[in-house]
Steps between C-alpha positions, in 0.01 A plus 500: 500500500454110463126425356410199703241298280326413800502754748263587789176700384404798730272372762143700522416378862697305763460165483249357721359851631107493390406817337504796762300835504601776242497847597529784237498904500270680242388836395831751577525229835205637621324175561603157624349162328516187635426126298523154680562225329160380524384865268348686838629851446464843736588836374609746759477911462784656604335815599284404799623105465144482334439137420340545132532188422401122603413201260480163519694263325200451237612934419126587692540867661351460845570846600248844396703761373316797343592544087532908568777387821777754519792249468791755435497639878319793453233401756421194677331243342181383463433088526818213605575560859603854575663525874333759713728607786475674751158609478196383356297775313563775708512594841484880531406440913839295538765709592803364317320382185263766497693672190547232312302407163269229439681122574769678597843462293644184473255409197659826339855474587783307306626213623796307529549156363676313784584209365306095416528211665368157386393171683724176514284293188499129494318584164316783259168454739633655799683727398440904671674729464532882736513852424610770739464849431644762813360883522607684840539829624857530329344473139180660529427826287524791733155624439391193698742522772377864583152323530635182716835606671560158655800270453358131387571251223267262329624180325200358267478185394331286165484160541383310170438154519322211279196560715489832643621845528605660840609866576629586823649795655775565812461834614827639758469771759842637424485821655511596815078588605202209453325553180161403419375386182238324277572228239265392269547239159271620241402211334316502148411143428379457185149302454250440183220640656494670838130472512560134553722490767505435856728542780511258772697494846402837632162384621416637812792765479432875631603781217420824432318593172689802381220532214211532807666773702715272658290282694630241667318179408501115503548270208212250443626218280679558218593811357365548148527864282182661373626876507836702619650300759760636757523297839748484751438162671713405834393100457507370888625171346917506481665648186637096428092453431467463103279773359366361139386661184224278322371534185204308405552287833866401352781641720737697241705694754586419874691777729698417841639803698756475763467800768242686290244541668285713282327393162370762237272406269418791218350492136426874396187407291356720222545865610825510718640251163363787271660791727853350517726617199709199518245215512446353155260411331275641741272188547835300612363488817288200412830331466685553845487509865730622752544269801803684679671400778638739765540691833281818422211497833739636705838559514845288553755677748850400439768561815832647355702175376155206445402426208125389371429247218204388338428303185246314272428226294303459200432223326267348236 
């Protein structure tokens, strides 16, 4: 072999493509990390395609997840984003979810990693990049099929971008019967001090206060936490209408839904906090609320062969 004295050195990038989105497996490829180029990163669960992770490009966490969160798949966890589906809590009255547990199973199933996709960048500052993860009747554990016998798939999708984090999910009516279900994204947004914060852009919006016996109430300017919390608000205004998370009168997170039309707000407080196993330290509660986006007052009906989606968008 000749030894040219000059000869072409290995190229580490193609010339003229800006830095793209890296994607990486970790932990026995049981989770999926994503970086941009601009230092944003997302983490992704496999089991229950939990979003654990979100930061900005400073390395700031703006996701709650508990220290005591079962991450090895034993149970689903506590904090991120966990995917309820297709009931939220339980519904022992509803004939074909009546048997199933708590959130259903999708937030304790394993999912499959479908594949990325990333935008077209002119440059580092817009890049994005996509995850898909798939779960459907053909690779669900049999213990939940006996529970929910119907034929569907679900592709879910993590969107990570400079400015904002979206998660949206395509549910299919694969079998032959309608199915009806409940979606819910169980958002833990992580705050300095919850006692501080206010939630604007449900003002005027009817919900029902599961912690007084389910009353159905109206919101009177903005929502601020002084105890356990857990609302189901149907805001009258369209999902498009920004919902905003203030802290000290400074907007630090902003959420859009498209065709959800139900918003859950919940902070456990002291004693539910102290009667959880999995919520650590027990006073975390000070330092996250759960503004979740969903379909849970009511239920979706979905014709043999139609298909629903809905997403979100948070950003800071």
């Amino acid at each position: 072999m000749v030894d040219r004295r000059n000869k072409p050195m290995a190229l580490a990038t193609t010339p003229g493509l800006p830095p793209q989105p890296q994607v990486n497996f970790s932990h026995s490829n049981s989770r999926v990390s994503a970086v941009l180029p601009t230092r944003e990163t997302v983490e992704i669960l496999l089991f229950g395609a939990t979003v654990i992770s979100w930061k900005d490009r400073f390395g700031t966490e703006k996701l709650w997840l508990s220290d005591a969160a079962k991450l090895d798949g034993s149970k689903a966890v506590r904090g991120g984003i966990p995917l309820v589906f297709p009931v939220f809590g339980t519904s022992p009255d509803h004939a074909s979810t009546a048997q199933l547990p708590q959130h259903g199973f999708a937030r304790n199933s394993r999912w499959e990693f479908l594949g990325k996709s990333s935008s077209e960048s002119a440059g580092p500052s817009d890049a994005s990049v996509k995850l898909d993860f798939g779960l459907s009747s053909n690779t669900l554990e049999d213990s939940a099929k006996k529970l929910w016998p119907y034929t569907f798939s679900i592709i879910y999708s993590v969107t990570l971008t400079p400015e904002s984090l979206s998660t949206s999910i395509v549910v299919t009516n694969d079998g032959d019967q309608p199915i009806e279900f409940q979606t819910l994204m169980h958002t833990y947004l992580k705050v300095d001090d919850v006692s501080k914060i206010q939630v604007k852009g449900l003002e005027d919006a009817p919900y029902v206060d599961k912690v007084d016996g389910a009353k159905t109430k109206t919101q009177e300017g903005a929502i601020t936490i002084t105890g356990e919390t857990d609302r189901v608000y149907t805001p009258a205004k369209a999902p498009s209408h920004a919902i905003q998370v203030a802290e000290e009168g400074e907007t630090v997170f902003t959420v859009v839904r498209d065709n959800l039309k139900d918003v859950v707000v919940w902070n456990p407080w002291t004693d539910k906090a102290g009667g959880m196993a999995d919520f650590e330290p027990k006073d975390g509660f000070k330092n996250m609320i759960c503004v979740e986006a969903g379909s849970v007052n009511g239920w979706i009906t979905l014709d043999p062969g139609d298909a629903f989606e809905g997403a979100q968008t948070i950003s800071d």
